[in-house]
NUBAVO-260999 format. One record per residue: z, y negated, x of N, C-alpha, C in turn. Coordinates in steps of 0.02 Angstrom, whole numbers, plus 50000, padded with zeros to 5 digits. Each point is the difference from the previous one (the first is absolute). Example, Ala and Ser with C-alpha at 12.3 -4.5 7.8 and 13.67 -1.06 7.14 Angstrom:
<pts>
503905028450660500004994149955500004994050045/499644994749982500034994150042500374994549961/
</pts>
This chain:
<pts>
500474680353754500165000849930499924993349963/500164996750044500164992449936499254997749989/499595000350063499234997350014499765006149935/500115005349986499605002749973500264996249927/500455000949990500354995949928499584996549980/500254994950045499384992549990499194998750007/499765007250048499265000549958499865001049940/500645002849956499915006349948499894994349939/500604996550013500044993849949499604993650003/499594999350059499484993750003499585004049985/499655008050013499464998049983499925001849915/500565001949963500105001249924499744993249967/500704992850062499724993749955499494995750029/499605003550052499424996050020499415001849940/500055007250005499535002849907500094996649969/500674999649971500094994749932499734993450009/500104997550058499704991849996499225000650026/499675004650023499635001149971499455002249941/500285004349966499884998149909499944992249970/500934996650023499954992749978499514995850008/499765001550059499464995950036499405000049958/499775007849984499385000149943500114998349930/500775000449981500064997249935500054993949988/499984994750074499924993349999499514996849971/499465006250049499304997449987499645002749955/500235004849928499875001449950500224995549962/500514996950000500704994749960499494994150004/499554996250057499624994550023499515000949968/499565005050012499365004649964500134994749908/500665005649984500074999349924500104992549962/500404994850062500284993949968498994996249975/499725000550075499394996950009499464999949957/500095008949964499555002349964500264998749910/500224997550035500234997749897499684993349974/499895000949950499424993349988500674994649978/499604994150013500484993549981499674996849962/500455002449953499654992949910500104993450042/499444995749963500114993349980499894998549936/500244993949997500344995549947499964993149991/500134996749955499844994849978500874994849993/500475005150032500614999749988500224992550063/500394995049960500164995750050500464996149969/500635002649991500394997949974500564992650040/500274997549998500344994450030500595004350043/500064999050074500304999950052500444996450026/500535002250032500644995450033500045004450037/499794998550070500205001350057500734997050036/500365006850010500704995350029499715001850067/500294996850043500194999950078500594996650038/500535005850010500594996850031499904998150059/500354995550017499754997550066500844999550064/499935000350056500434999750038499674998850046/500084993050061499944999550057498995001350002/499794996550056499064999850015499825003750042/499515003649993499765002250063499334997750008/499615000350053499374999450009499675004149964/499324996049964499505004749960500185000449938/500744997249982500205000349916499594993649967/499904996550020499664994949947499375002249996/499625003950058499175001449972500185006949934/500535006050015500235002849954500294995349918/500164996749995500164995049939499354997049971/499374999650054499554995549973499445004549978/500095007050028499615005249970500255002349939/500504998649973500184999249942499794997249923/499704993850032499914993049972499094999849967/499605006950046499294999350016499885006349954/500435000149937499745007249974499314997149953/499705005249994499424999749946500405003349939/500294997349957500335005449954499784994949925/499955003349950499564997749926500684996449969/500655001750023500664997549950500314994150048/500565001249976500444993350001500525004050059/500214997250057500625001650042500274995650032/500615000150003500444996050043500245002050048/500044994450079500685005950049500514993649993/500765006050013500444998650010500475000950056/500084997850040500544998650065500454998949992/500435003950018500795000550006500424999950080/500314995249974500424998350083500784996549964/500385005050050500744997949998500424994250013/499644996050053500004993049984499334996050030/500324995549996499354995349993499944998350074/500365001850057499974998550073499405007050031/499715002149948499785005550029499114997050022/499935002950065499554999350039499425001849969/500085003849932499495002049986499624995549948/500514996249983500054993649925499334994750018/499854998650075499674993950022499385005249981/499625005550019499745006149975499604998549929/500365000849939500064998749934499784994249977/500154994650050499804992749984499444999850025/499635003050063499254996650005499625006449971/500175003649971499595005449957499714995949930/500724998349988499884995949919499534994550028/500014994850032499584995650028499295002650020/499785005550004499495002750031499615004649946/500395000949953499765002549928500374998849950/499684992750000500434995349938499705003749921/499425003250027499865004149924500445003949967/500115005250055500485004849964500854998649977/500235004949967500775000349969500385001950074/500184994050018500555003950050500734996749993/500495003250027500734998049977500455003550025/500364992250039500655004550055500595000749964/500225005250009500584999049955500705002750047/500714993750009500465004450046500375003249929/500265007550054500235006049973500774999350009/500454998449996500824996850035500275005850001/499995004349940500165005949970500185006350059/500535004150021500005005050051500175006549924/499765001350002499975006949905500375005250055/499635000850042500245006450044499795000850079/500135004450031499885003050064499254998250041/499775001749947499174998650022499604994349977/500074995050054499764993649997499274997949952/499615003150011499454999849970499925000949955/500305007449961499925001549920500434993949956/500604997350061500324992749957499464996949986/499764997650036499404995249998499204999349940/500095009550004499375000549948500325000549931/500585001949989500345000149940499924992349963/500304994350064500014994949976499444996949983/499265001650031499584997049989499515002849935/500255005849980499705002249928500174996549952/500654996249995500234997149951499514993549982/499774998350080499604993949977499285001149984/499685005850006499675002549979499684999449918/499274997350018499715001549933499625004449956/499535002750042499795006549988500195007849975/499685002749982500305005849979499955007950040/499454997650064500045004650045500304996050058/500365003350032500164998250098499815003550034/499944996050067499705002950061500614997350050/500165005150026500665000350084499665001050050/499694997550041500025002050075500204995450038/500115003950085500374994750025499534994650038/500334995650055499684992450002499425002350042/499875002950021499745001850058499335004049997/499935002649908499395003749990499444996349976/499425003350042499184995250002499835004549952/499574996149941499645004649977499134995849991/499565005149975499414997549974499984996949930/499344996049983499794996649962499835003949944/500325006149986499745005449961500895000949979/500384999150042500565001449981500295001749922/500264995649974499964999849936499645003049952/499574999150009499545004149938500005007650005/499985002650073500155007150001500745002849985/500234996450030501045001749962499884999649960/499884995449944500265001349921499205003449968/499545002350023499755002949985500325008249976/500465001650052500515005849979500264998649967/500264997049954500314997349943499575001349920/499385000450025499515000049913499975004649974/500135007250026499965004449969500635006150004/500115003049952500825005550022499595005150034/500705003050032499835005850060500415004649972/499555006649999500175006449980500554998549945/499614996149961500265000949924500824993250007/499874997450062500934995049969499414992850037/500574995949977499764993150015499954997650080/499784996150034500364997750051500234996850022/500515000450023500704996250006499784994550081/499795004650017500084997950079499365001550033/499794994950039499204998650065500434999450061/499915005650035500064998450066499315000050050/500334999450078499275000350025500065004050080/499505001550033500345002450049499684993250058/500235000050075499974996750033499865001850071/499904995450049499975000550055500484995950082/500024999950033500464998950033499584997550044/500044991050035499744994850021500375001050075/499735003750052500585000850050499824992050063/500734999250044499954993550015500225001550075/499635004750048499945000150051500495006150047/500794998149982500405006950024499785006449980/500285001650056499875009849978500495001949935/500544997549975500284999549947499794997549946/499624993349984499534998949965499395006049975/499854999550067499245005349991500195006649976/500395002450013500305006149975500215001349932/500374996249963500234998349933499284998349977/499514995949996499375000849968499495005249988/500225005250071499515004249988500415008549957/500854998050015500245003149939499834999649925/499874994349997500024997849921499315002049970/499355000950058499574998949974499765009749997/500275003950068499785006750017500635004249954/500514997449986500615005249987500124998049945/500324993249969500374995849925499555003049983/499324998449984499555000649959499775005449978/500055002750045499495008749992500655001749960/500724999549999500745004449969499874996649928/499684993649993500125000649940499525000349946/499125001250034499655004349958500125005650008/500145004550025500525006649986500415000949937/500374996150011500564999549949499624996449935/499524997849988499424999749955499725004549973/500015003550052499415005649978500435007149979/500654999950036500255005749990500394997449919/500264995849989500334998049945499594997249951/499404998249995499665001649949500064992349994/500164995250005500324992349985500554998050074/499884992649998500354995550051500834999149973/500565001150011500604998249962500324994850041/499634994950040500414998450055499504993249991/500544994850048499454992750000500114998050072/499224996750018500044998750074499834994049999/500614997550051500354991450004499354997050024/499435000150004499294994850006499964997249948/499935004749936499944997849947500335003649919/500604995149995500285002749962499914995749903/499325003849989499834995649911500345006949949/500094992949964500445004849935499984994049937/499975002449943500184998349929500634999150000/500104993749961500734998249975500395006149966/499535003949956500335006249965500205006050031/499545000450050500415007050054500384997250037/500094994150012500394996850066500764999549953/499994998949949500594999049958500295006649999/499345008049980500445004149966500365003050062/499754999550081500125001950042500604994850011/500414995949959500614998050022500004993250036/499244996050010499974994350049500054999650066/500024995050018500054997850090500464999549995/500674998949955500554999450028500375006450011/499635006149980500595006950009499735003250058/499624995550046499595001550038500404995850083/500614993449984500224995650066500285005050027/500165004949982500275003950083499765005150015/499465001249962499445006150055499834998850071/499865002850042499464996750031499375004250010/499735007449975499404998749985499825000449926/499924991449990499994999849936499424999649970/499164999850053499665001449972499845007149966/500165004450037500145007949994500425000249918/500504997250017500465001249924499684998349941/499854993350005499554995949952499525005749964/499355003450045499825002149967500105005349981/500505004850022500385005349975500374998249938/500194995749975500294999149955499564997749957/499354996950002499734998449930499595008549997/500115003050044499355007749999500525004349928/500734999250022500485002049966500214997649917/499744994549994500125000449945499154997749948/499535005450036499525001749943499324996950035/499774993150054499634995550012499615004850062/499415000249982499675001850067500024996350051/499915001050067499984995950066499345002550020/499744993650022498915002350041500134997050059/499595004850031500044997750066499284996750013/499904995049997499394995850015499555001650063/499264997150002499675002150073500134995150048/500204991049956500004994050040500585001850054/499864999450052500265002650053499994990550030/500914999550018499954993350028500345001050073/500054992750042500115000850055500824996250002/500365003250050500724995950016500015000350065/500394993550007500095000750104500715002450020/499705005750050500685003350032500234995950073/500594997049975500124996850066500215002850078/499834996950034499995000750083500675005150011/500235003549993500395004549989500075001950074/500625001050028500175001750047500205008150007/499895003850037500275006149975500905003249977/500214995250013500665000849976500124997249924/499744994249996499774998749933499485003049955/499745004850041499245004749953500585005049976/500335004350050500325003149995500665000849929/500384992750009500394999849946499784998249924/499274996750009499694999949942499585004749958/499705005150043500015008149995500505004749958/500634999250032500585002149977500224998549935/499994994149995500284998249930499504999749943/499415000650037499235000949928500435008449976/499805004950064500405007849990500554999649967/500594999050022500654999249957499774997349914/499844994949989499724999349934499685005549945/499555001550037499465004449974500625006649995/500245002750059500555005850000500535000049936/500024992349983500684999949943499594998749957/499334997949962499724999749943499795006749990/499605003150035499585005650004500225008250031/500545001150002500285006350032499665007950004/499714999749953499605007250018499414999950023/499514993649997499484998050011499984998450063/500654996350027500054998750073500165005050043/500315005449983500015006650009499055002950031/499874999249984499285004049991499584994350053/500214993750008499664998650058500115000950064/500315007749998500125004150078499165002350025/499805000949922499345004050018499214994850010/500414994850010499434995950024499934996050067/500485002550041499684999350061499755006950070/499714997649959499375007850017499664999050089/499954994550033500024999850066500585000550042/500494996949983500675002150041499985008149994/500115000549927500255009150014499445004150042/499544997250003499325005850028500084997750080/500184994750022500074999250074500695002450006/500465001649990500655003250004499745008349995/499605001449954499885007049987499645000850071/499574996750023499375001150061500745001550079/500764996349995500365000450040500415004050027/500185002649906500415005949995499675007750005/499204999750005499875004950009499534999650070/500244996050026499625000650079499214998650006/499784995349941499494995450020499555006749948/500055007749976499655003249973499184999549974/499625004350002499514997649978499744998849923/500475005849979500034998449911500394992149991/500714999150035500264995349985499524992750022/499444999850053499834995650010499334999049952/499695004649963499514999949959500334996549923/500675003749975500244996149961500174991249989/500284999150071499884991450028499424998049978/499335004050026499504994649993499894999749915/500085006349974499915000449929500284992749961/500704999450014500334994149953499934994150054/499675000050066499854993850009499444996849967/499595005149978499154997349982500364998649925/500405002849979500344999549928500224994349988/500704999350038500034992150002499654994650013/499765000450029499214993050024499644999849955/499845005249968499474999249922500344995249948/500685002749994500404996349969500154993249994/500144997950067499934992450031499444998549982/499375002450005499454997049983499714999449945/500115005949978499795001949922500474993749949/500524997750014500564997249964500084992750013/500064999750063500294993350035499444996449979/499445001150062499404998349984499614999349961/499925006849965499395001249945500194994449931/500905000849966500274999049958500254993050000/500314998150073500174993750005499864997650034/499585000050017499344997950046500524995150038/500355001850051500344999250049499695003150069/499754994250024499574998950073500415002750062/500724997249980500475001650072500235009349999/499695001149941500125008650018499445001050068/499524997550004499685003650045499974996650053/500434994650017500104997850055500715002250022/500495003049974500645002850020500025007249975/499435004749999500025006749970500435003850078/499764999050058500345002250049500854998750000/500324995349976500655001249977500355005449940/499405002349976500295004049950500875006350003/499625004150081500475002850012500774997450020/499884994250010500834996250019500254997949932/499634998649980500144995549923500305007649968/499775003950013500235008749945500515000050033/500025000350042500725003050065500484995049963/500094995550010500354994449970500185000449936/499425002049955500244998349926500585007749996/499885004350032500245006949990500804997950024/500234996250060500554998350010500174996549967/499704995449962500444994349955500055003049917/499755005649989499935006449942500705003750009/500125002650076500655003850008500664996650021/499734993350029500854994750002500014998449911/499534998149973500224996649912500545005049982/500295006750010500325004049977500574998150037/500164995150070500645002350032500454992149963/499884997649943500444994849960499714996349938/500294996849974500014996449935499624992150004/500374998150072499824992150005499244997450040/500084993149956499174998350031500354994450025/499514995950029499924992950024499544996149958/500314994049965499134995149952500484994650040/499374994350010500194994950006500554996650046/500125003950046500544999650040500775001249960/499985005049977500685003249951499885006850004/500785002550012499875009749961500404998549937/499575005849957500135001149951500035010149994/500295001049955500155008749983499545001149932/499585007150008499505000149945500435004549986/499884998749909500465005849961499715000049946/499595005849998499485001049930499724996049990/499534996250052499414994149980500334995449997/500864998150000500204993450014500374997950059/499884992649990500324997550080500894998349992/500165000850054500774999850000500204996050073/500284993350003500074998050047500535006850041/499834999150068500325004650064500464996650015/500555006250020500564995349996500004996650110/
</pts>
C-alpha cells in the first residue's frame, strides 16, 4: 500500500518537473531571443565593494574591475571595518597599480545592523559621487565590457516604467571539493534556470542578484535605502523587490560574471545550502513552495523504486534525465558559458538528491549560521539567537 502511494505521488511530481524542465528551456529560448538595445548611455559610476578579510584570486577580481572599456566616468569604493583588515594591504597595491583610476578606501566603523555588509554599503554610498551604484561582492570577476552592458539597461524604460535596477546573472568558480564543485554546478544547472522561469512566467525580474547589484540614487531612495536593508540578510533579493514595488523596473542583464565558491567542505556546503534555502523560504514563500517541482531526477529515481524498477517508470527516468541535461547544457553552458558543467555533469544526480534534502530540512527551523553566529529569520529579518 504505501509503495503504491508513493508511486502515485512521484510519478504526479516527476510530470510536473518535467513540464518545469521544458518551461526552463522555453524561459532560456525567450530571455536569449530578445534583442538588446544599445546605447550611447554612460553615465558616471560608483562602485561600492565591502570588503572583509582576503582570499586568493580577490585582487585579480579587483583589477578586473579597473580594465573596463566604459565611455564615462567611475569610481570604486572599498569598505572595511577597520583598518587591520587583510584585505586593506589589497586596496593599496591596486591604487599603486592603477594610479589612473578613482579608487578609495574608505573605513566603515558604523555596525547600522545585523548584516555586516549592507552596514558597510550604506556607509559607503554616502561617500559616493555618482548618481548610479554598483554592489557586488569582493570576489566578483567581470569583463572589459562590464560596465557598458549594466548601465546599458539603464537607457531605456521597460514595459512602460523606468529602471530602477541592473542586475546580472552569474556563475560559480568551483575550487576543487566535491562541495565546492557541487554548489557551482547548482548555481549554474538549477539558480539559474529558477530564475529565468520566474522571468518568463512573471513577465519581469522583481528580485536582485548579489553579483551585481546597480541602481539609481532615485529608486534606491524610494525603495527606503541601504539602511532599511542592515538586518535583512537576503538583501539582494529585498533590494530589488522593493524598488519593483514602488513603480522602477528591474532587467536582468546578459553580462554574466564569475564568483569563487570556496573549498567547501561538505558540512560546510551543507550549512551554506541551508541558509541560502531558509532565506529564500522567508523572502519568497509561495514561490519556494513550488520548488518541490523541480527536482525532477530524485522523484523519477524514487518513482523507478517504488514501483519495482517498472518499465513505464524507467522510460519516464530517462525522459527527465535527457530533460535535465539539456537544461544543464542548454543554460549552464549555452547561457553562462560555464565549462565546469560539463566536466561535473555526472554529479548532477547527487547534487539533486542533496538539494531536495536541504529543500525539506529548510522547513524543520527558523535559524541560520553567517559568519560563525546563529541568528533567527523573521520575515526577511535577522534576529540574534538566543
Amino acid at each position: 500500500m504505501l509503495a503504491t502511494v508513493v508511486e502515485s505521488v512521484t510519478t504526479i511530481v516527476t510530470f510536473a518537473s518535467l513540464f518545469y524542465f521544458i518551461a526552463a528551456l522555453w524561459s532560456a529560448r525567450s530571455f536569449m531571443r530578445k534583442p538588446v538595445a544599445t546605447s550611447d548611455f554612460a553615465p558616471g559610476v560608483s562602485i561600492l565593494k565591502p570588503l572583509k578579510g582576503f582570499d586568493p584570486g580577490m585582487y585579480e577580481a579587483f583589477a578586473s574591475h579597473c580594465r573596463q572599456d566604459y565611455a564615462g566616468d567611475y569610481e570604486l569604493l572599498f569598505g572595511v571595518s577597520s583598518m587591520d583588515d587583510p584585505a586593506v594591504a589589497a586596496v593599496a597595491r591596486l591604487k599603486a597599480e592603477f594610479s589612473d583610476r578613482s579608487i578609495r578606501l574608505i573605513l566603515c566603523p558604523e555596525k547600522l545592523g545585523l548584516n555586516g555588509k549592507v552596514s558597510n554599503v550604506a556607509q559607503l554610498a554616502r561617500q559616493a559621487q555618482y548618481e548610479y551604484l554598483i554592489v557586488n561582492d569582493s570576489d566578483i570577476h567581470v569583463s572589459k565590457r562590464y560596465l557598458t552592458r549594466i548601465m546599458n539597461g539603464f537607457a531605456a524604460p521597460q514595459h512602460g516604467k523606468p529602471v530602477g535596477m541592473v542586475t546580472a546573472p552569474y556563475r560559480g568558480i568551483a575550487h576543487g571539493t566535491l562541495g565546492s564543485k557541487m554548489e557551482a554546478l547548482g548555481i549554474a544547472t538549477d539558480f539559474f534556470p529558477g530564475v529565468l522561469t520566474a522571468l518568463k512566467m512573471d513577465g519581469d525580474i522583481r528580485f536582485g542578484l548579489g553579483s551585481t547589484l546597480a541602481v539609481s540614487r532615485e529608486a534606491l531612495a524610494a525603495a527606503g535605502g541601504f539602511e532599511s536593508l542592515v538586518d535583512s540578510l537576503a538583501d539582494d533579493y529585498e533590494l530589488g523587490f522593493r524598488i519593483a514595488k514602488t513603480g522602477f523596473a528591474v532587467v536582468l542583464s546578459r553580462e554574466a560574471v564569475s564568483t569563487s565558491v570556496p573549498p567547501y567542505k561538505l558540512r560546510e556546503f551543507f550549512a551554506h545550502q541551508v541558509r541560502w534555502a531558509r532565506s529564500v523560504r522567508d523572502s519568497r514563500k509561495a514561490g519556494y513552495l513550488g520548488l518541490v517541482f523541480t527536482f525532477g531526477l530524485p522523484w523519477a529515481i524514487l518513482n523507478c523504486v517504488a514501483s519495482g524498477f517498472s518499465l513505464p517508470s524507467i522510460a519516464l527516468l530517462s525522459l527527465v534525465a535527457a530533460a535535465r541535461i539539456t537544461v544543464a547544457l542548454a543554460i549552464g553552458v549555452g547561457i553562462l558559458k560555464d565549462g565546469q558543467v560539463l566536466r561535473d555533469l555526472w554529479l548532477l544526480p547527487l547534487r539533486d538528491f542533496c538539494a531536495l534534502w536541504v529543500w525539506i530540512w529548510s522547513f524543520a527551523g527558523n535559524t541560520v549560521t553567517w559568519r560563525g553566529e546563529r541568528f533567527l529569520l523573521d520575515h526577511g529579518s535577522l534576529r540574534k539567537a538566543e
